[in-house]
C-alpha positions as CSV (number, residue, x, y, z in Angstrom):
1,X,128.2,82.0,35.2
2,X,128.5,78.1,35.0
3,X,126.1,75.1,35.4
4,X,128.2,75.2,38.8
5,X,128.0,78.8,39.9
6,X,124.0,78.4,38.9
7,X,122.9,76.0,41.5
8,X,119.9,75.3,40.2
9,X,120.4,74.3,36.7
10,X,121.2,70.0,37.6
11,X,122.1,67.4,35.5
12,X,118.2,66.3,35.5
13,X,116.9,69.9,34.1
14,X,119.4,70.2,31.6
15,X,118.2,66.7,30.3
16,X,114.5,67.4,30.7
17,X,115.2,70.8,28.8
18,X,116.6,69.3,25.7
19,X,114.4,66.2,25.3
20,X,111.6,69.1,24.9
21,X,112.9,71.0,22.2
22,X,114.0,67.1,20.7
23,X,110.2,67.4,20.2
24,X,110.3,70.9,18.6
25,X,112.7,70.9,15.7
26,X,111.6,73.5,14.2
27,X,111.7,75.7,17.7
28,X,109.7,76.9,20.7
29,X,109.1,80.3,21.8
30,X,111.0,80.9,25.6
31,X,107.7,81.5,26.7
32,X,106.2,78.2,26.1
33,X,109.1,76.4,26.9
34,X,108.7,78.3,30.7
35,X,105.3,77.5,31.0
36,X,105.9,74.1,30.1
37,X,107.8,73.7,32.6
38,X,106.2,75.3,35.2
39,X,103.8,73.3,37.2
40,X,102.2,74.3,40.5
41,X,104.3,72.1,42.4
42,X,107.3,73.4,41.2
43,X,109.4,75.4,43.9
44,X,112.6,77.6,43.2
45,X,114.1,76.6,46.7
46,X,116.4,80.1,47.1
47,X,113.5,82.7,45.7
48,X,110.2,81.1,45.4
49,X,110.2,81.8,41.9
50,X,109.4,78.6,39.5
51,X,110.2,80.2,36.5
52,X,113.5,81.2,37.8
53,X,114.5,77.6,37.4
54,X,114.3,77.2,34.1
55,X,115.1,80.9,33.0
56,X,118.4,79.4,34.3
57,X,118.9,76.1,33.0
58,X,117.8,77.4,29.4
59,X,120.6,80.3,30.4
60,X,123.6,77.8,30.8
61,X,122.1,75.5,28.1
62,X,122.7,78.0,25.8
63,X,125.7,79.3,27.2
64,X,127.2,75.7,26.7
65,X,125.6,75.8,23.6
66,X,123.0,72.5,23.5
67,X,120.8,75.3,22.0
68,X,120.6,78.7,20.6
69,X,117.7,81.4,22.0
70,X,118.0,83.8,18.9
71,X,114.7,85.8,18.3
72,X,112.9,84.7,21.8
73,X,113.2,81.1,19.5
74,X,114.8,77.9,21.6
75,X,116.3,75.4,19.2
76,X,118.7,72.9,19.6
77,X,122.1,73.4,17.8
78,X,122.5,70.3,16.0
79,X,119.4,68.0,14.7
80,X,118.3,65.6,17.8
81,X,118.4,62.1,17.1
82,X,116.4,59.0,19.0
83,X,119.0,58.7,22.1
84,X,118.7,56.7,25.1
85,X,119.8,58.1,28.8
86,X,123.7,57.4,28.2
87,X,123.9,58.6,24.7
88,X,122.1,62.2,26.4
89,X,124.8,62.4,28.5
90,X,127.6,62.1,26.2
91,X,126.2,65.2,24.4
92,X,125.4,67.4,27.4
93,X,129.0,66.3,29.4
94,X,130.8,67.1,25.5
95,X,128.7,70.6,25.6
96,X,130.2,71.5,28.8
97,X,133.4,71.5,27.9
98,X,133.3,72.6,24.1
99,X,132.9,76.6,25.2
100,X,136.6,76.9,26.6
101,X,136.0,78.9,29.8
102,X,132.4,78.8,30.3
103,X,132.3,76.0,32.6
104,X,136.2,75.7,33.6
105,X,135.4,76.0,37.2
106,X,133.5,72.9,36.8
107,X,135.7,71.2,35.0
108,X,138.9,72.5,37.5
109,X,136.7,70.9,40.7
110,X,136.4,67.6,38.6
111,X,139.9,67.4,37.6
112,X,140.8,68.1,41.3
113,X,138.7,65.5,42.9
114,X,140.0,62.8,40.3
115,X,143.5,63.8,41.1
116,X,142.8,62.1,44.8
117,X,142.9,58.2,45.6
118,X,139.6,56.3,45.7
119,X,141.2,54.2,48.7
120,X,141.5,57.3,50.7
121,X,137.6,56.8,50.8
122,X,134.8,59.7,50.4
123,X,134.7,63.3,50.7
124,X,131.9,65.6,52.0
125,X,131.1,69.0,52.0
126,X,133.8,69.9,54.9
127,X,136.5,67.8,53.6
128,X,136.1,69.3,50.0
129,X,135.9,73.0,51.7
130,X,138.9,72.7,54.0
131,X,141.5,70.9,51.1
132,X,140.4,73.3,48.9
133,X,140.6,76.6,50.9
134,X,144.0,77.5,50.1
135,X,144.4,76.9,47.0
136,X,145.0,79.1,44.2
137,X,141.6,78.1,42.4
138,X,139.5,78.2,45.4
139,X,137.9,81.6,44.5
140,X,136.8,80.4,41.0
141,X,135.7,76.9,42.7
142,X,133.9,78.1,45.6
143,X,132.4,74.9,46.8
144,X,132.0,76.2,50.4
145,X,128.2,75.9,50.7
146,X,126.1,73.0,50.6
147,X,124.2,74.3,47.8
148,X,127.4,74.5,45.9
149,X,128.6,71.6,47.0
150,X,125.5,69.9,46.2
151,X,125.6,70.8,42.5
152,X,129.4,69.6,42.5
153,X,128.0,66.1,43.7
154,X,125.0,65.6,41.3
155,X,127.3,66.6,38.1
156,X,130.2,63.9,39.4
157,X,127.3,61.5,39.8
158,X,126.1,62.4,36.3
159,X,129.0,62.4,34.2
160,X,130.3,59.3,36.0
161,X,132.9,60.5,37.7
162,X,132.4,59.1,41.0
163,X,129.6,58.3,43.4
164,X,128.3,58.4,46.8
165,X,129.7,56.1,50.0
166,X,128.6,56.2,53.4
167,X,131.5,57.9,55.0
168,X,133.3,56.7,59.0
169,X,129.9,54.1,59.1
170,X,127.6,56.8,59.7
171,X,124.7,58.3,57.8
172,X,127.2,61.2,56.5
173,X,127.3,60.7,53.1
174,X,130.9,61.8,51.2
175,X,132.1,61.7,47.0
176,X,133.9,58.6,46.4
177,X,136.8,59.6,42.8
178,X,135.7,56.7,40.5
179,X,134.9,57.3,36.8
180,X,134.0,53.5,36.0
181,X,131.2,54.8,34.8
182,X,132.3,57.7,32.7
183,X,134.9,55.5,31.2
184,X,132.9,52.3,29.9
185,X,130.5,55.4,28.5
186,X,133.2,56.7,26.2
187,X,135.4,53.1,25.6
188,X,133.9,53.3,21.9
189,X,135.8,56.4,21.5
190,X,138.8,55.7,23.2
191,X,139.6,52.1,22.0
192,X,140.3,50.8,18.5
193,X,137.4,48.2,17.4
194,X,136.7,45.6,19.5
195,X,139.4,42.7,20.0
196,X,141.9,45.3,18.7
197,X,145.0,46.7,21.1
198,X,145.7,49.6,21.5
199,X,148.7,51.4,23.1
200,X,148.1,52.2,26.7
201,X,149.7,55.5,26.0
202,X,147.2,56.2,22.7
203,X,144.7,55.2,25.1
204,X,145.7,58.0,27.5
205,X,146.0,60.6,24.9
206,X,142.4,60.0,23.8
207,X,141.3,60.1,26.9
208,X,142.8,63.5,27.7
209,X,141.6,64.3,24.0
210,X,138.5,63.3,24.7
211,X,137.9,64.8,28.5
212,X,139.7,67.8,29.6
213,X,139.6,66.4,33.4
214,X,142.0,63.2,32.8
215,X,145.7,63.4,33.2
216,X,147.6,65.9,30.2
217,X,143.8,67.2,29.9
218,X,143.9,71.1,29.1
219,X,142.0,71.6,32.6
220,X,143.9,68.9,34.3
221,X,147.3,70.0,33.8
222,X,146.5,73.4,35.6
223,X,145.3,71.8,39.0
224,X,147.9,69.0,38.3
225,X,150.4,71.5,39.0
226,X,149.2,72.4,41.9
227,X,148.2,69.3,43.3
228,X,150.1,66.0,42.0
229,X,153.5,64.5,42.5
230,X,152.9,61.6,40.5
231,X,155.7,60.7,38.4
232,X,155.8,61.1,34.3
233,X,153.8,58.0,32.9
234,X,152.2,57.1,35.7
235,X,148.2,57.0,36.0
236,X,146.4,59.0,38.1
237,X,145.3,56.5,41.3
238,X,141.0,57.1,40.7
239,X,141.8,56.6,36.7
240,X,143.6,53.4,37.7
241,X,141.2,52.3,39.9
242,X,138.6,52.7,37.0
243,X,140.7,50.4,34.5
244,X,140.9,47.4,37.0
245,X,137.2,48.0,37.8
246,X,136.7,47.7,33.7
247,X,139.1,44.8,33.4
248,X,137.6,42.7,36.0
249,X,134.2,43.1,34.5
250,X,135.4,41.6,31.1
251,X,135.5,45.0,29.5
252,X,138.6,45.3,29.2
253,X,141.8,43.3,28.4
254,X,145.3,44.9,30.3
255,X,148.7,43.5,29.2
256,X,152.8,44.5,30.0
257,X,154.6,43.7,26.9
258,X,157.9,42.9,27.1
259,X,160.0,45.4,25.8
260,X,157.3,47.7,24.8
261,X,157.7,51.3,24.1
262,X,156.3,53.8,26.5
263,X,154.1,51.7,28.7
264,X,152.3,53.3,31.7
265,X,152.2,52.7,35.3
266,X,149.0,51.6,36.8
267,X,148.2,51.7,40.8
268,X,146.8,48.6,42.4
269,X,146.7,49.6,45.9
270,X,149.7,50.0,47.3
271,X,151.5,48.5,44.3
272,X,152.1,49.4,40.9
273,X,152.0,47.4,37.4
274,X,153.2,47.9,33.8
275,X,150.8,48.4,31.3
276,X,151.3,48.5,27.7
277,X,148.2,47.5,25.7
278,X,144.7,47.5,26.0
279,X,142.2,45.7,24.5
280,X,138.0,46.5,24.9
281,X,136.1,43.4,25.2
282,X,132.9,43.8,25.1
Protein backbone atom coordinates (compact mmCIF):
# COMPACT_ATOMS: atom_id res chain seq x y z
CA UNK A 1 0.00 0.00 0.00
CA UNK A 2 1.00 3.77 -0.41
CA UNK A 3 -0.09 7.09 1.20
CA UNK A 4 -1.72 7.13 -2.49
CA UNK A 5 -3.40 3.75 -2.76
CA UNK A 6 -4.65 4.60 1.06
CA UNK A 7 -6.97 7.44 0.35
CA UNK A 8 -7.48 8.40 3.52
CA UNK A 9 -4.15 8.86 5.04
CA UNK A 10 -3.74 13.13 3.68
CA UNK A 11 -1.06 15.23 4.05
CA UNK A 12 -2.98 16.89 7.14
CA UNK A 13 -3.27 13.44 9.22
CA UNK A 14 0.15 12.41 8.56
CA UNK A 15 1.19 15.94 10.15
CA UNK A 16 -1.39 15.78 13.01
CA UNK A 17 -0.09 12.12 13.68
CA UNK A 18 3.52 13.04 14.28
CA UNK A 19 3.14 16.31 16.10
CA UNK A 20 1.42 13.88 18.78
CA UNK A 21 3.96 11.44 19.31
CA UNK A 22 6.52 14.94 19.11
CA UNK A 23 4.77 15.18 22.51
CA UNK A 24 5.47 11.50 23.52
CA UNK A 25 9.17 10.84 23.26
CA UNK A 26 9.28 8.30 25.08
CA UNK A 27 6.10 6.46 23.11
CA UNK A 28 2.31 5.95 23.14
CA UNK A 29 0.46 2.81 23.15
CA UNK A 30 -1.62 2.46 19.48
CA UNK A 31 -4.39 2.43 21.55
CA UNK A 32 -4.20 5.86 22.94
CA UNK A 33 -2.91 7.24 20.05
CA UNK A 34 -6.53 5.95 18.26
CA UNK A 35 -8.57 7.22 20.89
CA UNK A 36 -6.92 10.42 20.69
CA UNK A 37 -7.76 10.83 17.71
CA UNK A 38 -11.06 9.78 17.60
CA UNK A 39 -13.70 12.33 18.31
CA UNK A 40 -17.42 11.94 17.70
CA UNK A 41 -17.34 14.07 14.84
CA UNK A 42 -14.94 12.21 13.18
CA UNK A 43 -16.38 10.20 10.00
CA UNK A 44 -14.41 7.58 7.85
CA UNK A 45 -16.22 8.71 4.61
CA UNK A 46 -15.90 4.95 2.71
CA UNK A 47 -16.86 2.66 5.94
CA UNK A 48 -18.15 4.75 8.75
CA UNK A 49 -15.41 3.64 10.83
CA UNK A 50 -13.39 6.56 12.69
CA UNK A 51 -10.77 4.49 13.86
CA UNK A 52 -10.21 3.25 10.44
CA UNK A 53 -8.61 6.53 9.67
CA UNK A 54 -6.02 6.58 11.71
CA UNK A 55 -5.28 2.70 11.87
CA UNK A 56 -4.28 3.89 8.32
CA UNK A 57 -2.37 6.86 8.47
CA UNK A 58 -0.25 5.35 11.50
CA UNK A 59 -0.03 2.15 8.85
CA UNK A 60 1.73 4.31 6.04
CA UNK A 61 3.54 6.42 8.71
CA UNK A 62 5.29 3.56 9.65
CA UNK A 63 5.56 2.08 6.44
CA UNK A 64 7.46 5.35 5.35
CA UNK A 65 9.11 5.12 8.38
CA UNK A 66 8.26 8.68 10.45
CA UNK A 67 7.76 6.11 13.21
CA UNK A 68 8.17 2.65 14.36
CA UNK A 69 4.98 0.58 16.09
CA UNK A 70 7.22 -2.23 17.75
CA UNK A 71 5.51 -3.77 20.87
CA UNK A 72 1.84 -1.99 20.31
CA UNK A 73 4.54 1.19 21.15
CA UNK A 74 4.28 4.39 18.51
CA UNK A 75 7.53 6.29 18.49
CA UNK A 76 8.98 8.46 16.26
CA UNK A 77 12.27 7.28 14.48
CA UNK A 78 14.48 10.02 14.99
CA UNK A 79 14.25 12.58 18.22
CA UNK A 80 11.49 15.44 17.20
CA UNK A 81 12.82 18.81 17.32
CA UNK A 82 10.67 22.43 17.66
CA UNK A 83 9.65 22.67 13.82
CA UNK A 84 7.47 25.02 12.21
CA UNK A 85 4.78 23.94 9.22
CA UNK A 86 7.58 23.97 6.38
CA UNK A 87 10.32 22.36 8.34
CA UNK A 88 7.25 19.31 8.98
CA UNK A 89 7.08 18.96 5.58
CA UNK A 90 10.55 18.60 4.60
CA UNK A 91 10.63 15.48 6.90
CA UNK A 92 7.43 13.80 5.95
CA UNK A 93 7.96 14.66 1.83
CA UNK A 94 12.06 13.13 2.61
CA UNK A 95 10.15 9.99 4.49
CA UNK A 96 8.18 9.28 1.38
CA UNK A 97 10.71 8.65 -0.69
CA UNK A 98 13.49 7.21 1.66
CA UNK A 99 11.72 3.44 1.59
CA UNK A 100 12.54 2.75 -2.23
CA UNK A 101 9.22 1.30 -3.49
CA UNK A 102 6.91 1.92 -0.80
CA UNK A 103 5.50 5.00 -2.22
CA UNK A 104 6.87 4.86 -6.02
CA UNK A 105 3.47 5.10 -7.45
CA UNK A 106 3.27 8.37 -5.76
CA UNK A 107 6.28 9.47 -6.59
CA UNK A 108 5.83 8.00 -10.57
CA UNK A 109 2.28 10.29 -10.72
CA UNK A 110 4.36 13.33 -9.43
CA UNK A 111 7.17 12.90 -11.71
CA UNK A 112 4.59 12.51 -14.60
CA UNK A 113 2.56 15.61 -13.90
CA UNK A 114 5.90 17.79 -13.59
CA UNK A 115 7.01 16.31 -16.83
CA UNK A 116 3.93 18.62 -18.50
CA UNK A 117 4.02 22.48 -19.30
CA UNK A 118 2.45 24.82 -16.76
CA UNK A 119 1.29 27.04 -19.88
CA UNK A 120 -0.68 24.18 -21.12
CA UNK A 121 -2.86 25.24 -18.04
CA UNK A 122 -4.64 22.71 -15.28
CA UNK A 123 -5.58 19.25 -15.21
CA UNK A 124 -8.60 17.52 -13.53
CA UNK A 125 -9.64 14.37 -12.76
CA UNK A 126 -10.65 13.38 -16.49
CA UNK A 127 -7.74 14.92 -18.15
CA UNK A 128 -5.33 13.10 -15.63
CA UNK A 129 -7.43 9.67 -16.24
CA UNK A 130 -7.59 9.85 -20.03
CA UNK A 131 -3.45 10.82 -20.57
CA UNK A 132 -2.70 8.34 -18.35
CA UNK A 133 -4.83 5.32 -19.51
CA UNK A 134 -2.47 3.91 -21.73
CA UNK A 135 0.42 4.03 -20.34
CA UNK A 136 2.58 1.49 -19.10
CA UNK A 137 2.34 2.70 -15.35
CA UNK A 138 -1.30 3.29 -15.37
CA UNK A 139 -2.04 0.12 -13.35
CA UNK A 140 0.38 1.00 -10.43
CA UNK A 141 -0.95 4.79 -10.72
CA UNK A 142 -4.57 4.27 -10.88
CA UNK A 143 -5.79 7.77 -10.56
CA UNK A 144 -9.18 6.90 -12.23
CA UNK A 145 -11.47 7.87 -9.29
CA UNK A 146 -12.01 10.92 -7.62
CA UNK A 147 -11.05 9.65 -4.35
CA UNK A 148 -7.78 8.80 -5.92
CA UNK A 149 -7.50 11.56 -7.65
CA UNK A 150 -8.25 13.57 -4.79
CA UNK A 151 -5.34 12.24 -2.64
CA UNK A 152 -3.03 12.86 -5.88
CA UNK A 153 -4.14 16.62 -5.57
CA UNK A 154 -3.77 17.25 -1.79
CA UNK A 155 -0.01 15.63 -1.78
CA UNK A 156 0.97 17.93 -5.02
CA UNK A 157 -0.50 20.79 -3.04
CA UNK A 158 1.50 19.68 0.06
CA UNK A 159 4.81 19.05 -1.19
CA UNK A 160 4.63 22.11 -3.35
CA UNK A 161 4.49 20.76 -6.46
CA UNK A 162 1.78 22.52 -7.96
CA UNK A 163 -1.62 24.04 -7.12
CA UNK A 164 -5.13 24.53 -8.02
CA UNK A 165 -6.51 27.01 -11.13
CA UNK A 166 -9.87 27.48 -12.16
CA UNK A 167 -9.84 25.53 -15.37
CA UNK A 168 -11.84 26.93 -19.17
CA UNK A 169 -13.38 29.97 -16.55
CA UNK A 170 -15.66 27.70 -14.90
CA UNK A 171 -16.06 26.44 -11.36
CA UNK A 172 -14.06 23.14 -12.49
CA UNK A 173 -11.12 23.14 -10.70
CA UNK A 174 -7.79 21.38 -12.47
CA UNK A 175 -3.78 20.80 -11.06
CA UNK A 176 -1.69 23.45 -12.35
CA UNK A 177 2.64 21.70 -12.62
CA UNK A 178 4.47 24.37 -10.54
CA UNK A 179 6.93 23.47 -7.72
CA UNK A 180 7.72 27.19 -6.74
CA UNK A 181 6.88 26.26 -3.63
CA UNK A 182 8.68 23.00 -3.20
CA UNK A 183 11.78 24.56 -4.60
CA UNK A 184 12.23 27.81 -2.39
CA UNK A 185 11.47 25.04 0.52
CA UNK A 186 14.62 23.03 -0.32
CA UNK A 187 16.95 26.22 -1.93
CA UNK A 188 19.12 25.83 1.46
CA UNK A 189 19.89 22.42 0.29
CA UNK A 190 20.34 22.89 -3.21
CA UNK A 191 22.47 26.17 -3.31
CA UNK A 192 25.85 26.93 -1.95
CA UNK A 193 25.65 29.78 0.96
CA UNK A 194 24.02 32.66 0.09
CA UNK A 195 25.63 35.15 -2.47
CA UNK A 196 27.59 32.08 -3.67
CA UNK A 197 27.15 30.55 -7.53
CA UNK A 198 26.67 27.67 -8.16
CA UNK A 199 26.78 25.65 -11.43
CA UNK A 200 23.35 25.39 -12.95
CA UNK A 201 24.21 21.80 -13.76
CA UNK A 202 25.33 21.08 -9.73
CA UNK A 203 22.16 22.71 -9.11
CA UNK A 204 20.35 20.16 -11.16
CA UNK A 205 22.13 17.25 -9.77
CA UNK A 206 21.17 18.22 -6.25
CA UNK A 207 17.98 18.63 -7.13
CA UNK A 208 17.55 15.11 -8.62
CA UNK A 209 19.75 14.13 -5.48
CA UNK A 210 17.60 15.60 -3.42
CA UNK A 211 13.90 14.70 -5.03
CA UNK A 212 13.49 11.61 -7.01
CA UNK A 213 10.69 13.43 -9.15
CA UNK A 214 12.98 16.16 -10.92
CA UNK A 215 14.73 15.52 -14.16
CA UNK A 216 17.74 12.40 -13.90
CA UNK A 217 15.68 11.64 -10.52
CA UNK A 218 15.69 7.74 -9.91
CA UNK A 219 11.64 7.94 -10.34
CA UNK A 220 11.82 10.45 -12.99
CA UNK A 221 13.94 8.87 -15.49
CA UNK A 222 11.49 5.86 -15.69
CA UNK A 223 8.32 8.02 -16.71
CA UNK A 224 10.81 10.27 -18.63
CA UNK A 225 11.13 7.53 -20.92
CA UNK A 226 8.00 7.20 -21.61
CA UNK A 227 6.88 10.49 -21.63
CA UNK A 228 9.60 13.34 -22.64
CA UNK A 229 11.38 14.40 -25.82
CA UNK A 230 13.14 17.07 -24.29
CA UNK A 231 16.59 17.35 -25.44
CA UNK A 232 19.92 16.37 -23.17
CA UNK A 233 20.46 19.61 -20.92
CA UNK A 234 17.47 21.07 -21.25
CA UNK A 235 14.98 21.80 -18.13
CA UNK A 236 11.94 20.28 -17.71
CA UNK A 237 9.21 23.33 -18.81
CA UNK A 238 7.22 23.27 -14.97
CA UNK A 239 10.99 23.18 -13.31
CA UNK A 240 11.73 26.14 -15.56
CA UNK A 241 8.80 27.84 -14.85
CA UNK A 242 9.65 27.47 -11.13
CA UNK A 243 13.24 29.14 -11.44
CA UNK A 244 11.85 32.32 -13.20
CA UNK A 245 9.02 32.44 -10.64
CA UNK A 246 12.12 32.28 -7.96
CA UNK A 247 14.25 34.74 -9.87
CA UNK A 248 11.66 37.29 -10.17
CA UNK A 249 10.89 37.23 -6.59
CA UNK A 250 14.63 38.15 -5.64
CA UNK A 251 15.36 34.58 -4.64
CA UNK A 252 17.28 33.85 -7.03
CA UNK A 253 20.07 35.24 -9.28
CA UNK A 254 20.16 33.34 -13.09
CA UNK A 255 23.27 34.17 -15.31
CA UNK A 256 24.67 32.62 -19.09
CA UNK A 257 28.32 32.85 -18.88
CA UNK A 258 30.15 33.12 -21.72
CA UNK A 259 31.90 30.18 -22.54
CA UNK A 260 30.83 28.24 -19.64
CA UNK A 261 30.95 24.51 -19.41
CA UNK A 262 27.73 22.55 -19.47
CA UNK A 263 25.09 25.20 -19.03
CA UNK A 264 21.48 24.30 -19.23
CA UNK A 265 18.58 25.32 -21.21
CA UNK A 266 15.76 26.98 -19.51
CA UNK A 267 12.03 27.54 -21.17
CA UNK A 268 10.53 30.95 -21.14
CA UNK A 269 7.48 30.39 -22.92
CA UNK A 270 7.95 29.78 -26.28
CA UNK A 271 11.69 30.64 -26.05
CA UNK A 272 14.56 29.19 -24.55
CA UNK A 273 17.78 30.77 -22.55
CA UNK A 274 21.17 29.67 -21.45
CA UNK A 275 21.82 29.26 -17.96
CA UNK A 276 24.97 28.62 -16.40
CA UNK A 277 25.05 29.85 -12.76
CA UNK A 278 22.84 30.43 -10.07
CA UNK A 279 22.97 32.31 -7.23
CA UNK A 280 20.26 32.22 -3.97
CA UNK A 281 19.49 35.62 -2.77
CA UNK A 282 17.74 35.64 -0.08
Amino acid sequence: MSVLTNVVVVPNRVAGVYRFLANHPDGVSLEETYQSFMPSATTDETSGEPRNIIEKTVLEGANAGLWTTEDDLLTLSSEAEEMDDEALRTVIEESIWDEEGVNDDLGRAIAWFLAQDPLDGGWTLNRVEETLLNTPFADEVGITKNTKYGSFRDWVCYLGFGWQVDVDGSDTRGLLPDPTAYLRRRLPDLASAPGEEVKMAQFMQRLAALCPVFESGRVRRSVDDTFSSRSEGHVAASTSFALERLERSGLLQIDAKADAPNPRVLQRGSKTIQASHVTWTP
